[in-house]
N, C-alpha and C positions, 0 to 999 in steps of 0.2 A: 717798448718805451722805457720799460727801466735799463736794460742795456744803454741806450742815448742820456740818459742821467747821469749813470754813471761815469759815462764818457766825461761828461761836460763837468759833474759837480762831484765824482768819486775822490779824487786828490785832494780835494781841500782839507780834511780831515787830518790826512798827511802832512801835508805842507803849509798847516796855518793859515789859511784866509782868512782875510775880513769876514765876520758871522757877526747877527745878531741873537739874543737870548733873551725867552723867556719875555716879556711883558713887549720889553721892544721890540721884539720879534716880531708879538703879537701885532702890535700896533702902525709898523711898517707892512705886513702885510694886509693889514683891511684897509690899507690907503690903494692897495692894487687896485688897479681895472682893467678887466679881461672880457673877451668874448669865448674864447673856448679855454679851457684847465683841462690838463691829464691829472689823474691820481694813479701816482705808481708806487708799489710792490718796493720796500729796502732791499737793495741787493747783498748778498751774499760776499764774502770777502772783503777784500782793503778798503774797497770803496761802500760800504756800510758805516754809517755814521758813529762815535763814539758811544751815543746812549741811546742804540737800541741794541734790543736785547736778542731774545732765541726768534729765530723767525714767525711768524705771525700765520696764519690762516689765509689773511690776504695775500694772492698770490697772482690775481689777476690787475689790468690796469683800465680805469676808466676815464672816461671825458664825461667833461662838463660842459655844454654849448647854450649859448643864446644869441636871440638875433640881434642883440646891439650890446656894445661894451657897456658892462657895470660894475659896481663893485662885488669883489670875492666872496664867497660864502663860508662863514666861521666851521673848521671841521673839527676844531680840538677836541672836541667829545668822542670823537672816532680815533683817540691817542693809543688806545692800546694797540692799535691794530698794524701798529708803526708801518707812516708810509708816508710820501712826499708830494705836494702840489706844484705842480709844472705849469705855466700859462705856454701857448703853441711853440712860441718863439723862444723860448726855454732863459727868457732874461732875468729870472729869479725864482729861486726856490723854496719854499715855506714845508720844515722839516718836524715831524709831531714820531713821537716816539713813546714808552709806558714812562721816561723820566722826563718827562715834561711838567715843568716846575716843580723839579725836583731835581736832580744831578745836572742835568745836559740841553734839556730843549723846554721851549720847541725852537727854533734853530732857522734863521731867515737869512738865506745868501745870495747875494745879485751875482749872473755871468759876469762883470766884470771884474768882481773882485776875486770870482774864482783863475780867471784867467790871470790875475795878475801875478797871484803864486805858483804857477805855471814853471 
């Protein structure tokens, strides 16, 4: 799963996309609704976001399912652990890192704006 992150949302960093930060980050993301979320692992190299830091312990990737779409579940307390929320369809990203509200994150990117910087 985090390779497919990559894939889809590693470049942005690169090449400037549209992000949100920090409060509106927040706040765009708990408008989401979802039935299932991946939580995946930062990856390693280019495509690892600007404000995380040494790799984290977390190193595995989970899901989150339920039987009808709801809204997201707040994980910023699990900031240190830097890692990224994926819903299936992978059409936006909600990115928590140790510099969250603080330098860099936490960091909210729809696939279409990463696609635009493409």
């Amino acid at each position: 799963m985090t390779a497919r992150w990559a894939d889809v949302y590693g470049h942005c960093w690169q090449n400037k996309s549209r992000q949100l930060h920090g409060a509106k980050a927040e706040i765009t993301y708990a408008d989401q609704m979802a039935v299932s979320l991946h939580i995946v692992a930062l990856p390693e190299g280019p495509a690892r976001p600007p404000g995380a830091g040494r790799l984290s312990s977390f190193t595995q990737g989970f899901s989150i399912r339920s039987e009808k779409e709801r809204t997201v579940p707040d994980l910023c307390t699990f900031a240190s652990l830097e890692f990224a929320i994926v819903p299936l369809d992978f059409s936006w990203t909600m990115i928590h890192t140790h510099e969250d509200h603080a330098f860099w994150g936490p960091c909210f990117v729809r696939v279409r704006w990463a696609a635009e910087c493409r």
